[in-house]
BADO-667016 format. One line per 8 residues: for each residue z, y, x of N, C-alpha, C. Coordinates in nm, 3 decimals. Each point is the difference from the previous one (the first is absolute). Layout:
# residues N
Z Y X Z Y X Z Y X | ...
# end
This chain:
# residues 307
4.344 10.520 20.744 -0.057 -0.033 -0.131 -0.145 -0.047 0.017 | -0.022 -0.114 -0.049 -0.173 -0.079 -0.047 -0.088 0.128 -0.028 | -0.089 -0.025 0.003 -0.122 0.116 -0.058 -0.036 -0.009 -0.140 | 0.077 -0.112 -0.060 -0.023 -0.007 -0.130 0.090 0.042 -0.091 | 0.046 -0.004 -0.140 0.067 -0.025 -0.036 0.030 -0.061 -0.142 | 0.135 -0.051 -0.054 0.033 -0.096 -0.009 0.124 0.049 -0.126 | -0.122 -0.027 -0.151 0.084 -0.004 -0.146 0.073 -0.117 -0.060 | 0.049 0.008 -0.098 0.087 -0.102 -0.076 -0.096 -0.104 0.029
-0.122 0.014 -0.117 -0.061 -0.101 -0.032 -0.023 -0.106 0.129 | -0.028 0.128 0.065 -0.108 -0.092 0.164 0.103 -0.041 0.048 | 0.115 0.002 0.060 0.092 -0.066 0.021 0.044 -0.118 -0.074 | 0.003 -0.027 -0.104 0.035 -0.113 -0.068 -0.122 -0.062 0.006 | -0.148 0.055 -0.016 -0.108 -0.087 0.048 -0.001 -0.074 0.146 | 0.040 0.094 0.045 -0.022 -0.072 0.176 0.123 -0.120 0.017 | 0.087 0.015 -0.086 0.138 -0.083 -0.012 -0.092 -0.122 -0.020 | -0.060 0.013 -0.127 -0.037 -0.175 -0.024 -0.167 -0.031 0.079
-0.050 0.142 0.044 -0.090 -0.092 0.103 0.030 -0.089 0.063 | 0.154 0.042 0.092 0.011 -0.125 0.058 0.047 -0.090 -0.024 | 0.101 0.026 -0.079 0.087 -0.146 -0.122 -0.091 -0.060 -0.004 | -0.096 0.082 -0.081 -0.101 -0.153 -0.047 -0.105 -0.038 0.075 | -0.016 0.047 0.095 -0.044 -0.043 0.099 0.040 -0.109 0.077 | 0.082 0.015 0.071 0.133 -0.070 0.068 0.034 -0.137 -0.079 | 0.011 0.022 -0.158 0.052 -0.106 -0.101 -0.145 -0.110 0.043 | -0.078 0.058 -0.009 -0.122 -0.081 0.026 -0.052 -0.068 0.119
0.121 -0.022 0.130 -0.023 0.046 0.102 0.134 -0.098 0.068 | 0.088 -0.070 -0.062 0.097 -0.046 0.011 0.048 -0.031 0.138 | 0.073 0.052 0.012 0.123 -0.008 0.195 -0.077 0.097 0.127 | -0.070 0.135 -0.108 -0.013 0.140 0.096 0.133 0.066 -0.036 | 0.009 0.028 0.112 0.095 0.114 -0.041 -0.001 0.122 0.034 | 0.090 0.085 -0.083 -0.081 0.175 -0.059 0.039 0.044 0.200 | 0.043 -0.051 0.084 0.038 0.065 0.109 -0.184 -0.053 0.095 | -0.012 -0.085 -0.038 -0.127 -0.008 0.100 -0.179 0.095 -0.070
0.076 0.044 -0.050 -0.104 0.095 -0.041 -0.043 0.177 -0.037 | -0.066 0.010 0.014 -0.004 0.202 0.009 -0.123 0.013 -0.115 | -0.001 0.070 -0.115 -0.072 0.039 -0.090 -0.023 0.172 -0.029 | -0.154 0.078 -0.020 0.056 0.126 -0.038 -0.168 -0.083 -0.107 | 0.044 0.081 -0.109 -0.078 0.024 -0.099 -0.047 0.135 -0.063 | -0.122 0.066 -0.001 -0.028 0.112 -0.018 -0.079 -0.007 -0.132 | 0.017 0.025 -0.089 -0.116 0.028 -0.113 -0.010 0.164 -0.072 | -0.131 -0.067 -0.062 -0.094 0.171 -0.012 -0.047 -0.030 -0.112
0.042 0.074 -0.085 -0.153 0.033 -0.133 -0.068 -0.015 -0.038 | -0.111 0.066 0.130 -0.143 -0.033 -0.027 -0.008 -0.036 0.182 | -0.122 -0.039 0.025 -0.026 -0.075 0.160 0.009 0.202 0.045 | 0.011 0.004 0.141 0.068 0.109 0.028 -0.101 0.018 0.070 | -0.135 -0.080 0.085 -0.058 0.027 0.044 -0.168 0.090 -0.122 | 0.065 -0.063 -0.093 -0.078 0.139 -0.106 -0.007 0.096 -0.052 | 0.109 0.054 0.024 0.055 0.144 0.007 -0.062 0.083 0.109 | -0.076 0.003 0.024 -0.068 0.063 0.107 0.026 0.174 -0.022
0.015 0.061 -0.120 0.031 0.100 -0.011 0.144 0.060 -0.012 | 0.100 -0.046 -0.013 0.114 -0.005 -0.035 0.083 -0.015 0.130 | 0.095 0.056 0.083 0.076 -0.026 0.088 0.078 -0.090 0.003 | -0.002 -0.088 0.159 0.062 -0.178 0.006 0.146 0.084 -0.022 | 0.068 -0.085 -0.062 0.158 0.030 -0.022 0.038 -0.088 0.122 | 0.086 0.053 0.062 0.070 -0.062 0.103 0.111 -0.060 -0.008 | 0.045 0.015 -0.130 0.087 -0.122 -0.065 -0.005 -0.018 -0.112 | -0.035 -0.142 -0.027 -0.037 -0.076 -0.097 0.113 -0.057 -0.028
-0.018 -0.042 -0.149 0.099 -0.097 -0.016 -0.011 -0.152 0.069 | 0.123 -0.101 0.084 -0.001 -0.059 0.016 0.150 -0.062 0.044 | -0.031 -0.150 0.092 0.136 -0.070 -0.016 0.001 -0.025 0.092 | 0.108 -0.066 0.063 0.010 -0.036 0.130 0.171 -0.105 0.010 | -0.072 -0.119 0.044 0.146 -0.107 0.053 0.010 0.045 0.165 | 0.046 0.039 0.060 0.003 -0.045 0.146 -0.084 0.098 0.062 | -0.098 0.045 -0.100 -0.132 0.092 0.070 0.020 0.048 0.114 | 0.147 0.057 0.076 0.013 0.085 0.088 -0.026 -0.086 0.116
0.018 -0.107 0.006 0.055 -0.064 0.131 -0.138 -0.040 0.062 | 0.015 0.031 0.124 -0.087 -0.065 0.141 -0.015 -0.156 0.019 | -0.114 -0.068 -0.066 -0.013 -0.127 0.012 -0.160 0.000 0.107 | 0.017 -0.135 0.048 -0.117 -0.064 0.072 -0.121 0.000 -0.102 | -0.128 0.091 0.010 -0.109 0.018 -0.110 -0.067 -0.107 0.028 | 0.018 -0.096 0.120 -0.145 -0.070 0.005 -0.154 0.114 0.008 | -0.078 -0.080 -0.064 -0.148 0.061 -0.019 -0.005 0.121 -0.087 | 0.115 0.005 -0.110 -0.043 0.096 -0.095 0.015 0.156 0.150
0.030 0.005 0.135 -0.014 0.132 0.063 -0.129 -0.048 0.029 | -0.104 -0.015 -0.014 -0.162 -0.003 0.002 -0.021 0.128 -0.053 | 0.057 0.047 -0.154 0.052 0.069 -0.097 -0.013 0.133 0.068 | 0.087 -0.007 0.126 0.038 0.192 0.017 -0.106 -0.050 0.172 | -0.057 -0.085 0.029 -0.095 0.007 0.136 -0.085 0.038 -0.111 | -0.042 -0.022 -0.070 -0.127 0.049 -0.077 -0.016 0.153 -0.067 | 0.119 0.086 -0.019 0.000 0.075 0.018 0.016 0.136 0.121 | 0.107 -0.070 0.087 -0.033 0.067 0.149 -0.189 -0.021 0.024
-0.082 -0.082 -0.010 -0.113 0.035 0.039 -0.072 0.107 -0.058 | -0.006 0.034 -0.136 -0.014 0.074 -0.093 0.046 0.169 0.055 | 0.134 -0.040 0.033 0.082 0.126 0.094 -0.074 0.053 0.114 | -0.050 -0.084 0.053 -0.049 -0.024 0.149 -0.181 0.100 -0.005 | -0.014 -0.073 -0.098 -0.144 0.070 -0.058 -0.006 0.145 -0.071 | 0.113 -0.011 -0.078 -0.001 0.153 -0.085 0.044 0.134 0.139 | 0.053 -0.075 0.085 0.061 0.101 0.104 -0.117 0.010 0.128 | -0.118 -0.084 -0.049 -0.097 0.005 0.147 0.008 -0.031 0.103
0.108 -0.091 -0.009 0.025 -0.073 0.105 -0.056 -0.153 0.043 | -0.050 -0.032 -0.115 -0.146 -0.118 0.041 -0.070 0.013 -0.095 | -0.139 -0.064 -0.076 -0.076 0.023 -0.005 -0.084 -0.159 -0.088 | 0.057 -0.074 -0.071 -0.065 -0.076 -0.099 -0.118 -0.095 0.065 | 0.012 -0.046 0.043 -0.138 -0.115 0.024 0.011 -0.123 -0.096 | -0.146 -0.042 0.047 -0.011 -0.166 -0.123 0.140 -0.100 0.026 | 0.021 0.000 0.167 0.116 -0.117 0.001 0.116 0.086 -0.063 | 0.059 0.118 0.041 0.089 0.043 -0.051 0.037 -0.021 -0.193
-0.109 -0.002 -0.038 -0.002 0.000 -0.166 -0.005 -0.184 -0.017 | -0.065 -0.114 0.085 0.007 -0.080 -0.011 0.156 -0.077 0.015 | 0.034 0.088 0.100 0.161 -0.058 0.045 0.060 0.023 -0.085 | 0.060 0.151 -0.101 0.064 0.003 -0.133 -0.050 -0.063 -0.083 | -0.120 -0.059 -0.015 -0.046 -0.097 -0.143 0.107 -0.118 0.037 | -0.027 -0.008 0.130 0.046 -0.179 0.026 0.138 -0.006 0.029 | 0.077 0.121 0.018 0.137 0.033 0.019 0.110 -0.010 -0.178 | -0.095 0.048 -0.016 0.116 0.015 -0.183 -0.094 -0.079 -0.098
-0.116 -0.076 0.004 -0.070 -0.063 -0.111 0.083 -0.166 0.075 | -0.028 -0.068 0.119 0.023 -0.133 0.043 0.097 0.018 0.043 | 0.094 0.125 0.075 0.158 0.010 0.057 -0.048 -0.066 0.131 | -0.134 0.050 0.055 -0.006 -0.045 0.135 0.074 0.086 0.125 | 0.051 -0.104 0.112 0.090 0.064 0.091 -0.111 0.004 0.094 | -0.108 -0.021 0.046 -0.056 0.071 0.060 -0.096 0.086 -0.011 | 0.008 0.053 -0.169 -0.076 0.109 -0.009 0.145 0.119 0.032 | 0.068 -0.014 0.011 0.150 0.071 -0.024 0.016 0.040 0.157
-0.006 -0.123 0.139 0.006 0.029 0.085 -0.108 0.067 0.057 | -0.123 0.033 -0.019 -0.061 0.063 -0.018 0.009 0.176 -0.021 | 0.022 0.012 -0.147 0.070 0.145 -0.056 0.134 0.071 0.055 | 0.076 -0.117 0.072 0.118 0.102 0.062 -0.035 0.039 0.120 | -0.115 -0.130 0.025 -0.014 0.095 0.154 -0.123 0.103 0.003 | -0.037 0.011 -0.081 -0.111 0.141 -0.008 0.065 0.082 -0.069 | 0.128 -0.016 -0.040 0.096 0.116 -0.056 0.097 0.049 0.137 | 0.023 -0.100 0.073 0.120 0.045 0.102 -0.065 -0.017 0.128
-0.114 -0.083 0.054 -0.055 -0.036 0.106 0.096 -0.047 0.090 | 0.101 -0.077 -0.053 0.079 -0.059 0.061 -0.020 -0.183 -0.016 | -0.057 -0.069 0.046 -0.075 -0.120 -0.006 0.087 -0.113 0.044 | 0.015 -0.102 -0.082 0.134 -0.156 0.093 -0.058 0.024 0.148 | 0.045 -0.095 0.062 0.057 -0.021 0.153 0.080 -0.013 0.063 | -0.015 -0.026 0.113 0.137 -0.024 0.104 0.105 0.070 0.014 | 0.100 0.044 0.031 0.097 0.054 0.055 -0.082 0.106 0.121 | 0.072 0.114 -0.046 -0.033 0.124 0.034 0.100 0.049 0.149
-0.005 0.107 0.052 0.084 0.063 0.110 0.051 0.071 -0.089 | 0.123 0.081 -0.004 0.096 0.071 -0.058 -0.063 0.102 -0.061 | -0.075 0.076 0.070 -0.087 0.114 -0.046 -0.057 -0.013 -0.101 | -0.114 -0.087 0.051 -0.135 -0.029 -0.071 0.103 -0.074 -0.157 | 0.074 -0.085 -0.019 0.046 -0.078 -0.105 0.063 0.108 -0.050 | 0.049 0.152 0.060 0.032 0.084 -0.127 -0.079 0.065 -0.076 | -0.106 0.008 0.087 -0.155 0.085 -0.032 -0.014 -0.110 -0.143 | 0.000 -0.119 -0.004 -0.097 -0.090 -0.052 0.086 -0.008 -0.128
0.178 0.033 0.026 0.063 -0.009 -0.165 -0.006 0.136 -0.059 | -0.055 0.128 0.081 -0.008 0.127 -0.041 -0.091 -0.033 -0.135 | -0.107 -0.054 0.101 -0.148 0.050 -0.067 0.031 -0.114 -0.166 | 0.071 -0.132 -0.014 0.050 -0.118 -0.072 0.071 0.111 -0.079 | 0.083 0.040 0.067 0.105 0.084 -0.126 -0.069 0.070 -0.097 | -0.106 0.087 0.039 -0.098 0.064 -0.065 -0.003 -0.015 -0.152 | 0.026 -0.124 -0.026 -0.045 -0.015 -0.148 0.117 0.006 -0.081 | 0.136 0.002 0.076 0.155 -0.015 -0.082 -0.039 0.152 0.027
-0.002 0.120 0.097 0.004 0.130 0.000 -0.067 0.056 -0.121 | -0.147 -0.044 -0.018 -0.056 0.016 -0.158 0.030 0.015 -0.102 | 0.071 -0.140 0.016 0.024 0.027 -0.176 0.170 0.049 -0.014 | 0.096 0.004 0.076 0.068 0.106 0.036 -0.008 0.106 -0.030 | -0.100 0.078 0.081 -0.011 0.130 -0.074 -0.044 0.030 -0.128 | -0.039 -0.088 -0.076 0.001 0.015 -0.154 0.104 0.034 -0.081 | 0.127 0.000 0.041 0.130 0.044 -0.037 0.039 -0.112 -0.119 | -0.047 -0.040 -0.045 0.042 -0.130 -0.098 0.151 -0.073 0.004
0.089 0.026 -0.090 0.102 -0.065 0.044 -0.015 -0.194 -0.009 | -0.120 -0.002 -0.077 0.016 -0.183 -0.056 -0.031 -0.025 0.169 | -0.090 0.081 0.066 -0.012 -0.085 0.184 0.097 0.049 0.041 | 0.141 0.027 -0.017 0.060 -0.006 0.130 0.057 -0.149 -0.010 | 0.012 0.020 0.150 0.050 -0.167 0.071 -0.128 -0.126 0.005 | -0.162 0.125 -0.055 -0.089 -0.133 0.008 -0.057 -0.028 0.176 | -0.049 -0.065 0.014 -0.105 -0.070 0.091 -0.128 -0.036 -0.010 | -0.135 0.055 0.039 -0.111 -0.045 -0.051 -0.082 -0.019 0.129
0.049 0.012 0.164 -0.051 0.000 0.106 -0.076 -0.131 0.051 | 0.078 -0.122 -0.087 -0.036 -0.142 0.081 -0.151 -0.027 -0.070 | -0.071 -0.096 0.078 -0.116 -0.064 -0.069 0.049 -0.188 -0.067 | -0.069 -0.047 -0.055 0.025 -0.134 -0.092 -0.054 -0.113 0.059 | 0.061 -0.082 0.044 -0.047 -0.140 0.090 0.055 -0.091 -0.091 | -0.105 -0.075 0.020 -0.004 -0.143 -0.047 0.103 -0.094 0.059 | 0.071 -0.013 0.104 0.126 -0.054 0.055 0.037 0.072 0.071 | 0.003 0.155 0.082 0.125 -0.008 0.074 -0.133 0.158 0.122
0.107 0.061 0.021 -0.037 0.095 0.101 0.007 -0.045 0.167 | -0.026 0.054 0.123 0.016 -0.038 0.103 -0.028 0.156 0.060 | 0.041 -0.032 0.108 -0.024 0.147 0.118 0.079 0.115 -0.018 | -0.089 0.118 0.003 0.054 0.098 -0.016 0.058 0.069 -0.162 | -0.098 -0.063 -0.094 0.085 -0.031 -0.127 0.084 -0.039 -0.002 | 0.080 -0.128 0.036 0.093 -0.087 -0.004 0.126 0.118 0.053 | -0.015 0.027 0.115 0.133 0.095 0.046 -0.026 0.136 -0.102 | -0.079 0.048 -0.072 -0.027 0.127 -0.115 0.113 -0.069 -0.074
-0.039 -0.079 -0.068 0.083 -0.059 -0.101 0.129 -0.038 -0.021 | 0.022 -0.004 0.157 0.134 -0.063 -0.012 0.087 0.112 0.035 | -0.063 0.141 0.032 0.085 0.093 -0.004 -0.031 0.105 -0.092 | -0.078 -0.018 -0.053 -0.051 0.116 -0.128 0.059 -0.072 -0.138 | 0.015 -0.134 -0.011 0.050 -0.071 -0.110 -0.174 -0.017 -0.047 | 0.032 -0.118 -0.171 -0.102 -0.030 -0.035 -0.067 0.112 -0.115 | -0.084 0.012 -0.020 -0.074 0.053 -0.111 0.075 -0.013 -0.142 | 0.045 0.110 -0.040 0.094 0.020 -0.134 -0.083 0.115 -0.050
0.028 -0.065 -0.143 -0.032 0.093 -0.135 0.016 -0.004 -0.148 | 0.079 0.099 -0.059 0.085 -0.105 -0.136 -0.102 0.038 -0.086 | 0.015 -0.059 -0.123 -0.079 0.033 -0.129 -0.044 0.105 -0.060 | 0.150 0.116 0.026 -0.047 0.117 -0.078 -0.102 0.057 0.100 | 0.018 -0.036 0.115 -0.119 0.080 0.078 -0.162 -0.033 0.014 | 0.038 -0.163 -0.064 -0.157 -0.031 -0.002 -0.063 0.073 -0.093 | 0.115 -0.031 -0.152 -0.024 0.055 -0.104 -0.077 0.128 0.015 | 0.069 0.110 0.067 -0.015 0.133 -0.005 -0.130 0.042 0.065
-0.069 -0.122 0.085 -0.149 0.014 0.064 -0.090 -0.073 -0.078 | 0.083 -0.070 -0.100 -0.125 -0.093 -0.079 -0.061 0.134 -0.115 | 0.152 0.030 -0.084 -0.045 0.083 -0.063 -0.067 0.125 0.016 | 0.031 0.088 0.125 -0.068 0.096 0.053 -0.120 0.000 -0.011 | -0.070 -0.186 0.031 -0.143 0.024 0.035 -0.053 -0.020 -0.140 | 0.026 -0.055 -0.143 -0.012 -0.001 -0.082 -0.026 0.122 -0.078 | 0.121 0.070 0.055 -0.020 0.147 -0.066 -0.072 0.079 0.056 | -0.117 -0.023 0.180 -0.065 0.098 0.027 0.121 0.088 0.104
0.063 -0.023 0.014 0.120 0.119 0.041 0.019 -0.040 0.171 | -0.066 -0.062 0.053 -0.018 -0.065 0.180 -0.121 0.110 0.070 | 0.040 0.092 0.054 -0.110 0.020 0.030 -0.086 0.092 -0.074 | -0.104 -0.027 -0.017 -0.112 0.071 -0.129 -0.024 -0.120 -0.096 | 0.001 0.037 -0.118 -0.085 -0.089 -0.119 -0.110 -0.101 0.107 | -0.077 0.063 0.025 -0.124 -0.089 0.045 0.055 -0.115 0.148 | 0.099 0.018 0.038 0.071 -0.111 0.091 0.074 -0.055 -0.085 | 0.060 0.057 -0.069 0.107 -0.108 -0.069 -0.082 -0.106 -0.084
-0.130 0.068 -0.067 -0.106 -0.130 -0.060 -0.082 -0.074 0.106 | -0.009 0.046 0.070 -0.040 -0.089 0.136 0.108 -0.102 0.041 | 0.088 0.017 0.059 0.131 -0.085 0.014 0.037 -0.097 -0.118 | 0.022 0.049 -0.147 0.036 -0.074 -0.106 -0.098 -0.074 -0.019 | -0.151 0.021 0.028 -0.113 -0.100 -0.051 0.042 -0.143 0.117 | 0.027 0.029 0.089 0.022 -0.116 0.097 0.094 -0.092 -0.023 | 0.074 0.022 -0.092 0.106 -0.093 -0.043 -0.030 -0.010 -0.148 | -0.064 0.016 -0.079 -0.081 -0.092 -0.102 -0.008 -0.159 0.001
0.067 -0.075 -0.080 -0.002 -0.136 -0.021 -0.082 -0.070 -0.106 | -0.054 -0.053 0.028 -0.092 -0.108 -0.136 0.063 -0.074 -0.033 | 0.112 0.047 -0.169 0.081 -0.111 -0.054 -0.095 -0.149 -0.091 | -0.101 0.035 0.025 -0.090 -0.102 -0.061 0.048 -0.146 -0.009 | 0.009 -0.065 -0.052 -0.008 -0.143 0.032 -0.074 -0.088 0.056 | -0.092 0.052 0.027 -0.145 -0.046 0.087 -0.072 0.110 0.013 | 0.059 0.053 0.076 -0.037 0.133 0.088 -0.022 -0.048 0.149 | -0.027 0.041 0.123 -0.051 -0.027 0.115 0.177 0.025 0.060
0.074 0.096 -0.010 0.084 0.013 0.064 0.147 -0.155 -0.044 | -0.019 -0.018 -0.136 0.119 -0.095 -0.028 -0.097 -0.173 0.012 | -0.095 -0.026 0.072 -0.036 -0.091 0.111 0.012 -0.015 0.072 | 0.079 0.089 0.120 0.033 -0.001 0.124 0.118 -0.098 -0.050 | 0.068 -0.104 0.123 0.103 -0.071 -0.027 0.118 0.109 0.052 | -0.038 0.095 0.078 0.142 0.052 -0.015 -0.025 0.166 -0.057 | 0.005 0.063 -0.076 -0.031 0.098 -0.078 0.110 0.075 -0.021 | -0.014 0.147 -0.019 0.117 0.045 -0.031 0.052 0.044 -0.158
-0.046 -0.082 -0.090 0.039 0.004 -0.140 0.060 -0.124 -0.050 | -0.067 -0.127 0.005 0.078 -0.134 -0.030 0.135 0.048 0.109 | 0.122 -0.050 -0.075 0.091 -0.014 0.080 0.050 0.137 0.029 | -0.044 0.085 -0.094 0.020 0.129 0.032 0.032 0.107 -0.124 | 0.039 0.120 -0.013 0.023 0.101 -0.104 -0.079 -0.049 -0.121 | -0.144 -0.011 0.080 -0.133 0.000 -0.091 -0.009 -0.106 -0.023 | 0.097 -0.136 -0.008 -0.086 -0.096 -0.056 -0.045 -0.016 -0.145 | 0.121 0.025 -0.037 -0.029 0.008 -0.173 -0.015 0.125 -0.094
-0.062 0.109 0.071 -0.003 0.094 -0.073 -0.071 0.001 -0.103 | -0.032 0.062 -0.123 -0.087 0.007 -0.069 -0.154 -0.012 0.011 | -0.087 -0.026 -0.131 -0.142 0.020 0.064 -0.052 0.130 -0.033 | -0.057 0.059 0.108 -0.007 0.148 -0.007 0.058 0.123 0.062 | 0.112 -0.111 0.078 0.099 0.100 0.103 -0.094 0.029 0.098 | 0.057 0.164 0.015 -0.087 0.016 0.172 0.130 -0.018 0.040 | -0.017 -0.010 0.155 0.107 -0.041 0.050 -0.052 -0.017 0.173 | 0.105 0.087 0.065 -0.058 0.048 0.153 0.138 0.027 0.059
-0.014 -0.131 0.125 0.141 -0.062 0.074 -0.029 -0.009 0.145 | 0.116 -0.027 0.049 0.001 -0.060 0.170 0.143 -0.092 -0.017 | -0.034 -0.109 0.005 0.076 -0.125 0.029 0.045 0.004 0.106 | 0.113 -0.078 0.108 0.076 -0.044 0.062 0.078 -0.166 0.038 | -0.017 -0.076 0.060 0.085 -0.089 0.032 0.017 -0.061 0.137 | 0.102 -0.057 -0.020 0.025 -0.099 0.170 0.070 -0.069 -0.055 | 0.069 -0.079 0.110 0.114 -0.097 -0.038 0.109 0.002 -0.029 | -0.001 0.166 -0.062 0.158 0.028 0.032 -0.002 0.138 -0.144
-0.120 0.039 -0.023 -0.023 0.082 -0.099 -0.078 -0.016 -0.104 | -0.012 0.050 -0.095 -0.124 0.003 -0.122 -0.010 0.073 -0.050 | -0.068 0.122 0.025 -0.023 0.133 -0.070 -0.122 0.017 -0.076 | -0.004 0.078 -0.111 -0.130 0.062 -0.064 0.022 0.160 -0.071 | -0.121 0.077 0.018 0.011 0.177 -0.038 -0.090 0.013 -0.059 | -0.049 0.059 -0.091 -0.119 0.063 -0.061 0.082 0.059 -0.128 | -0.180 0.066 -0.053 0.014 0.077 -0.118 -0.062 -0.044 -0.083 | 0.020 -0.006 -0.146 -0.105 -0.076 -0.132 0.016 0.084 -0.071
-0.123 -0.008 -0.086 -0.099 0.057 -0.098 -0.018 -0.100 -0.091 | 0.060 0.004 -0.123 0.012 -0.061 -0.183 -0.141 0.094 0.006 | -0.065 -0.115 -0.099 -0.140 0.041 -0.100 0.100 0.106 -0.113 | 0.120 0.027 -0.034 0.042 0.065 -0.086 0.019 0.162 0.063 | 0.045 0.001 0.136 -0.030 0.113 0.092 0.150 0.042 0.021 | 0.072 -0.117 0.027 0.126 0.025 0.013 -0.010 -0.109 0.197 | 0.053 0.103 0.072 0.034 -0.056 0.110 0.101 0.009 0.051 | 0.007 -0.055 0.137 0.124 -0.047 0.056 0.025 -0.040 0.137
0.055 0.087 0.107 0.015 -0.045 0.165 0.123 -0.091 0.004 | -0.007 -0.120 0.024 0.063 -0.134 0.052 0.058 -0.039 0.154 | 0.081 0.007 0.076 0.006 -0.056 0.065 0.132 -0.047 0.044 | -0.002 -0.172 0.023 0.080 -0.079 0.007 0.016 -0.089 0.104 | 0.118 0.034 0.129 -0.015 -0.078 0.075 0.144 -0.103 -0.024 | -0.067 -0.140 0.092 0.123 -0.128 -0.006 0.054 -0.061 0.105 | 0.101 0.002 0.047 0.025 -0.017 0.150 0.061 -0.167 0.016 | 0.013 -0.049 0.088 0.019 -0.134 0.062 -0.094 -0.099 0.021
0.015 -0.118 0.052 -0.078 -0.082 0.006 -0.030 -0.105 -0.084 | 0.061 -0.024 -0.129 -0.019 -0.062 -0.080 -0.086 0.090 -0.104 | 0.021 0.121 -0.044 -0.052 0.071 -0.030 -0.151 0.067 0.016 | 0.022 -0.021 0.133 -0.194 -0.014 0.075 -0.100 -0.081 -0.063 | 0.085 -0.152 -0.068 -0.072 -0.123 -0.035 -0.011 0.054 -0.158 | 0.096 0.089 -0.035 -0.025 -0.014 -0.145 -0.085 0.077 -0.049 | -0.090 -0.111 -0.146 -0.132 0.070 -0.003 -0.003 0.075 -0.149 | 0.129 -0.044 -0.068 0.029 0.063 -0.128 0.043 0.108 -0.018
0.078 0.049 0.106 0.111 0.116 -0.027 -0.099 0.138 -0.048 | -0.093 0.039 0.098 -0.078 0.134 -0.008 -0.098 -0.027 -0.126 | -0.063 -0.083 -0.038 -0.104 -0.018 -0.145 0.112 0.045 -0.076 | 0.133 -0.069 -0.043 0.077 -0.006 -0.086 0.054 0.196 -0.028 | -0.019 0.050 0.142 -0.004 0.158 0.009 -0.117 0.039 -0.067 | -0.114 -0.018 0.046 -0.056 0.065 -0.093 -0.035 -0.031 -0.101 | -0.006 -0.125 -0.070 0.002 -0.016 -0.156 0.083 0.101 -0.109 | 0.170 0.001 0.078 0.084 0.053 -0.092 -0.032 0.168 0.038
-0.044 0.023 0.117 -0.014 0.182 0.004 -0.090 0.042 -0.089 | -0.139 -0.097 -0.035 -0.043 0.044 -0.136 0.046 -0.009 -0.096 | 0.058 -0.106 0.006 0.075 -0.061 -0.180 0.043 0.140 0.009 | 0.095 0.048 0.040 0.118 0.092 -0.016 -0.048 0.171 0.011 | -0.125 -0.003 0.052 -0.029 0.159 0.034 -0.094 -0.001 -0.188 | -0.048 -0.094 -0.022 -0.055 -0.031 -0.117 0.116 0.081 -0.136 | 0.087 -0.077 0.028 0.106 0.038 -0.089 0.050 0.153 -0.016 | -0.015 0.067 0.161 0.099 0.139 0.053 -0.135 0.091 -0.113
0.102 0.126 -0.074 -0.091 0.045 -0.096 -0.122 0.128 0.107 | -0.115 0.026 -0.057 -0.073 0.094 0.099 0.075 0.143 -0.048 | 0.007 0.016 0.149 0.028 0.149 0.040 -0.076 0.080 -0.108
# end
């Protein structure tokens, strides 16, 4: 069972999220895609006094299944560091805080290759001797062992060990990969770390607002972040959200995927954890499908009456 769960209403809501989504969206089809939708009340990260419910109401197409995350696993490297720190096991410097700015604000892969290897100290390179190359996927595994022991059923069957290249692995990565498989993680599980950090419930309050401030987006229209030519809101959950949405994501794509996750905040104080991934290669190109998600997840959470 999801960590959420899942009434009349919200069910027939999540029905025409994607209908009308999809309707808007013409020759996707409901199989190349995974949706969980979570909504809340009031924003959950303001409840500061009140205990995070660990199941919320929410929805889910596909949520269960193990898909290729792309970038949105920046997502759970950014929390293994967090892990890494709360357990005293490293220790915060300027680059370290510079590398997560530039890891989940630009979806840079070498602030990423960077963070896995000061998480695992397992670094690219050549081809190893038998030994040494088990030593080197021990210390790599490290970060699937992590979040593992969190007991979570939305991660089983995930993957969060690989780092994110711009074309293509080589060396001793290259043979990791091809026997560990690729980096998998379905929706409800992003879901279940998006919302966690929303609600404060990762950790301590004061990491989870540390972590959640880092994925803060400027839906502005002439804001500094939606000038970049490749940004993670145009073309994304957030393109058309309201004015006034907060709204705090980690995007995803390649040539073969198009993912987007976050959580939003209505000026009315009704929010909502989103995340929607789209699989194939035609689908990679398409730039309508995910806006058209989040337009209708407000239209429709708008409508759902408050708790």
């Amino acid at each position: 069972m999801p960590f959420y769960q899942t009434d009349p209403a919200l069910a027939a809501a999540g029905e025409r999220l994607i209908d009308d989504s999809l309707a808007e969206c013409p020759g996707v089809p409901r199989e190349a895609i995974a949706v969980t939708w979570i909504v809340h009340p009031e924003p959950p990260r303001h409840r500061l006094a009140a205990p995070w419910s660990p199941a919320p109401r929410g929805f889910g197409w596909r949520g269960d299944v193990p898909i290729y995350p792309a970038s949105v696993v920046k997502l759970f490297h950014m929390v293994a560091m967090f892990g890494w720190r709360d357990a005293g096991l490293l220790t915060f410097d300027a680059e370290d805080r510079r590398a997560l700015k530039a890891m989940i604000g630009i979806s840079s892969n070498d602030a990423t290759a960077y963070i896995v290897d000061r998480l695992t100290e397992a670094p690219d390179g050549g081809p190893l001797a038998p030994e040494a190359l088990a030593l080197w996927e021990y210390r790599r595994g490290s970060l699937d062992r992590y979040f593992q022991a969190w007991g979570w059923p939305e991660l089983a069957g995930s993957r969060v060990c690989h780092k994110t290249y711009d074309e293509g692995c080589y060396g001793r990565e290259a043979l990791y990969r091809g026997r560990a498989g690729m980096n998998l993680l379905s929706t409800d599980g992003v879901a279940r770390m998006v919302y966690a950090l929303a609600a404060q419930a990762v950790m301590s309050p004061a990491l989870s607002q540390e972590m959640f401030a880092i994925m803060a987006r400027d839906l502005r229209r002439d804001g500094p972040e939606r000038s970049q030519a490749e940004n993670q809101v145009d073309e994304f959950l957030g393109q058309d959200l309201p004015e006034g949405t907060l709204w705090w994501s980690k995007a995803g794509w390649t040539s073969s995927v198009r993912h987007d996750a976050g959580h939003l905040e209505l000026p009315d104080g009704r929010a909502a954890t989103l995340a929607v991934f789209t699989t194939g290669g035609e689908l990679s190109r398409r730039t309508d499908v995910l806006p058209a998600f989040g337009r209708n997840a407000v239209r429709l959470l708008r409508e759902l009456p408050m708790a």
